[in-house]
Each structure stands twice: as structure tokens, then as C-alpha cells.
Backbone as CSV, one residue per row, in Angstrom:
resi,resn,N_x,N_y,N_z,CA_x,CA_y,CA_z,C_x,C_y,C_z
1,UNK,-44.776,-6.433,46.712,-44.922,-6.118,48.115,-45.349,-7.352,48.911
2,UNK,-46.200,-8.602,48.393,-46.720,-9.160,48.915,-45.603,-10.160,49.121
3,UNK,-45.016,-10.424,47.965,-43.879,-11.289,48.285,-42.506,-11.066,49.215
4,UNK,-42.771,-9.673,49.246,-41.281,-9.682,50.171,-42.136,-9.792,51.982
5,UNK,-43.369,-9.231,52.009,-43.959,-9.555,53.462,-44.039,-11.123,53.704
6,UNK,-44.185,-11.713,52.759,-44.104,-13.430,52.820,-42.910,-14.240,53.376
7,UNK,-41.692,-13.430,52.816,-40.368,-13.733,52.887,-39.556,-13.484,54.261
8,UNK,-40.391,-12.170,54.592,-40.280,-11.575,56.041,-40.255,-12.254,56.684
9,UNK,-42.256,-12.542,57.216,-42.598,-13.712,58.055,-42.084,-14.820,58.149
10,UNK,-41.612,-15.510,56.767,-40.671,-16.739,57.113,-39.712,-16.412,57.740
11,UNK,-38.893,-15.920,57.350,-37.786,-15.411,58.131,-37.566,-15.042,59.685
12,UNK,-38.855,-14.127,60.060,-39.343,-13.771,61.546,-39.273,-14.924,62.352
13,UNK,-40.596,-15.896,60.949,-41.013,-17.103,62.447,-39.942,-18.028,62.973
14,UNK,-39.108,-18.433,61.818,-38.301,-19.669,62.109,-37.240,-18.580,63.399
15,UNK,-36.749,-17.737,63.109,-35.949,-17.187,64.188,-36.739,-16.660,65.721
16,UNK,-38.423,-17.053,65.134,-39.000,-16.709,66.507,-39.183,-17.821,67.133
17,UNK,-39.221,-19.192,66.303,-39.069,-20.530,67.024,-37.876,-21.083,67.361
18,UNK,-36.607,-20.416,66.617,-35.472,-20.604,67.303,-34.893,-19.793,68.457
19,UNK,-35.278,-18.754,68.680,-35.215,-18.266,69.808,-35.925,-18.743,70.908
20,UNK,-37.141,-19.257,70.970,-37.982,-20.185,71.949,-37.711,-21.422,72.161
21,UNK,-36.988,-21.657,71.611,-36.605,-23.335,71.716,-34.835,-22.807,72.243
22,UNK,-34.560,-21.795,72.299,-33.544,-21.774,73.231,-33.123,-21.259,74.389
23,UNK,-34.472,-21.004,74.847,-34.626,-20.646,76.207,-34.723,-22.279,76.884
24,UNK,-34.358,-21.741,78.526,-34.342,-23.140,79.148,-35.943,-22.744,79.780
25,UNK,-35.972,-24.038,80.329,-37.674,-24.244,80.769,-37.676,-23.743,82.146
26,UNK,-38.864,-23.241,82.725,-38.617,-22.794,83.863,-38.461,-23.569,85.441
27,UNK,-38.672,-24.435,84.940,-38.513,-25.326,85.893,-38.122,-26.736,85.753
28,UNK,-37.162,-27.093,86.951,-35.910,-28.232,86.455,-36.635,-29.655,87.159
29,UNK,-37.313,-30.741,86.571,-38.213,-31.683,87.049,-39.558,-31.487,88.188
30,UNK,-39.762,-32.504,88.911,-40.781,-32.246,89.966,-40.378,-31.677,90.918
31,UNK,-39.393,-31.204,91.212,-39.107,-30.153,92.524,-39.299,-28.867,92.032
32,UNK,-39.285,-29.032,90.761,-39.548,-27.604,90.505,-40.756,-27.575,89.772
33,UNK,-41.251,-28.129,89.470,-42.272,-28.133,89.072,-43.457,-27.359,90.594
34,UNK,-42.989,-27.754,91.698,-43.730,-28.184,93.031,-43.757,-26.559,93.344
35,UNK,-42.187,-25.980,93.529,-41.561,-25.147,94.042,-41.610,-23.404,93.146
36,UNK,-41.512,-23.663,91.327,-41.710,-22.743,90.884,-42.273,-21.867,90.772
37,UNK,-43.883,-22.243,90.856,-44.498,-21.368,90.856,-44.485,-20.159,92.465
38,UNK,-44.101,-20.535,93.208,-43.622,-19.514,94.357,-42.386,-18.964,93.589
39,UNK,-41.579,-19.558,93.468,-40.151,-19.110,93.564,-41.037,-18.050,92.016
40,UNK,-41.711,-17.656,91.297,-42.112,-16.838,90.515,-42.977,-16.063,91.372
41,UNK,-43.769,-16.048,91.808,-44.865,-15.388,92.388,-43.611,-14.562,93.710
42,UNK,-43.048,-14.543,93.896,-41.805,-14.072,95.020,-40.849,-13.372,94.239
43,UNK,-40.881,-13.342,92.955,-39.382,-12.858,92.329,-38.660,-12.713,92.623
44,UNK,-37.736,-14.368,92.851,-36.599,-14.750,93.268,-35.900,-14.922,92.150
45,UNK,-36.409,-15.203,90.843,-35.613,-15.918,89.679,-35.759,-14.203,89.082
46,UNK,-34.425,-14.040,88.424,-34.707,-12.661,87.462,-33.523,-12.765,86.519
47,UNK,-34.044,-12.470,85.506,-33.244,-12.948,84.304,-31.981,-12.307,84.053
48,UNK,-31.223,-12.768,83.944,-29.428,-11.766,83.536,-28.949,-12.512,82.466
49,UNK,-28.277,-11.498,81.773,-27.774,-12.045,80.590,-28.507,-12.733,79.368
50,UNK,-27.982,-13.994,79.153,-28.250,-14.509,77.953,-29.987,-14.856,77.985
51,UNK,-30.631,-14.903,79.108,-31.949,-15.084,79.312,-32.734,-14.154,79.092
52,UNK,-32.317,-12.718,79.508,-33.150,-11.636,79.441,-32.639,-11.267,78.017
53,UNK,-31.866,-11.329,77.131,-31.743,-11.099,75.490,-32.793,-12.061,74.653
54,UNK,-32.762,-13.132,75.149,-33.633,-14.283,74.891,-34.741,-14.076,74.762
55,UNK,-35.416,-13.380,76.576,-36.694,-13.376,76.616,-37.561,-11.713,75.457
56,UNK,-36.509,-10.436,75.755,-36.323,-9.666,75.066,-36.342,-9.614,73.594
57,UNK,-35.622,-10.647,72.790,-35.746,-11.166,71.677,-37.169,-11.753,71.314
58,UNK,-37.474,-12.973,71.874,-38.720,-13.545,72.413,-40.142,-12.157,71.311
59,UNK,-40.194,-11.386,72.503,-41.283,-10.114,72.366,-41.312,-9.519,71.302
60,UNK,-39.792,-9.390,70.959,-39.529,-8.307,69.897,-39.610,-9.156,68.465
61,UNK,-39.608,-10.360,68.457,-39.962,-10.964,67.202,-41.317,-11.632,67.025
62,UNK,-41.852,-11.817,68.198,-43.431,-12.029,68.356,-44.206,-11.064,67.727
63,UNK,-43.976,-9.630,68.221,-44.675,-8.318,67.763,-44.452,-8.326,66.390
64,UNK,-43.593,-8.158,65.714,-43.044,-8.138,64.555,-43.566,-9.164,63.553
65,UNK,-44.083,-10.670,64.427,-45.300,-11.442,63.624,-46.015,-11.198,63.428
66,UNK,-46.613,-10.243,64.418,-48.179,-10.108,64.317,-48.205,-9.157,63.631
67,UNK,-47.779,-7.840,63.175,-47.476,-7.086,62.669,-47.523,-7.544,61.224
68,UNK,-46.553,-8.251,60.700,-46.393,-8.901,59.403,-47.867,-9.578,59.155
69,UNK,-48.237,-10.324,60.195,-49.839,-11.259,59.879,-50.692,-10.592,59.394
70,UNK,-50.705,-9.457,59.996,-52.063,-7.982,59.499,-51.489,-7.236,58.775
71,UNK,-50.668,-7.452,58.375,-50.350,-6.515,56.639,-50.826,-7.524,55.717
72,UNK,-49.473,-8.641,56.335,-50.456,-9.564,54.942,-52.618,-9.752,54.689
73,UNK,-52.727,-10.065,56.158,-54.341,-10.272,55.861,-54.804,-8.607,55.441
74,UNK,-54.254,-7.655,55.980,-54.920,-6.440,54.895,-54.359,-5.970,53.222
75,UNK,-53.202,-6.326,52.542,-53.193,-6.452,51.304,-53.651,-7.889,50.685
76,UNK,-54.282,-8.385,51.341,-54.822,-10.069,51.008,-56.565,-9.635,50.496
């Protein structure tokens, strides 16, 4: 049991760091850097498509870490 929750988590994380590393950043240099945080606080930007699967993905393999983390630390 312990070994296949081990095998899991590997599996989870690397596809939870490849999914985060393929999202784009939210903001495109110092104009946006300047500008983003309104253009967020206004919800002007809203995700379609390949972003909102992304960000969706994102959650759903995050949870699924933590999940795996506290099985393992409770059969540990």
C-alpha cells in the first residue's frame, strides 16, 4: 500500500509541476506588472479555454497532493 501511494505522488507531482509551468504568467513585463493588479481586482481577464483547464487542472492535482501527503504521513 505504501508503495503504490509513493508511486502516486510521484506521478501527481511531476504532472502538478508540469501543469504549472504551463500556464502563462499573469502579467506581460512592467506594464503589466503596473496595470495587473487592477485589470484583476476589475475582472477584466477571465479564463477560456486552454487556461481555465489549466487552472482547473492546477486545483484538481494540488488537492490530490495533499490528500496523498496525509495518507502517506498517516500509514507512516
Amino acid at each position: 500500500m505504501e508503495t503504490l501511494l509513493y508511486v502516486l505522488l510521484i506521478i501527481v507531482s511531476v504532472a502538478l509541476i508540469t501543469v504549472v509551468l504551463l500556464q502563462s504568467g499573469r502579467s506581460a513585463g512592467l506594464s503589466g506588472a503596473i496595470s495587473g493588479g487592477a485589470e484583476q481586482l476589475m475582472g477584466k481577464q477571465k479564463a477560456r479555454g486552454v487556461e481555465a483547464f489549466l487552472s482547473r487542472a492546477t486545483v484538481v492535482l494540488a488537492v490530490i497532493f495533499f490528500v496523498l501527503t496525509l495518507l502517506l504521513a498517516y500509514f507512516l
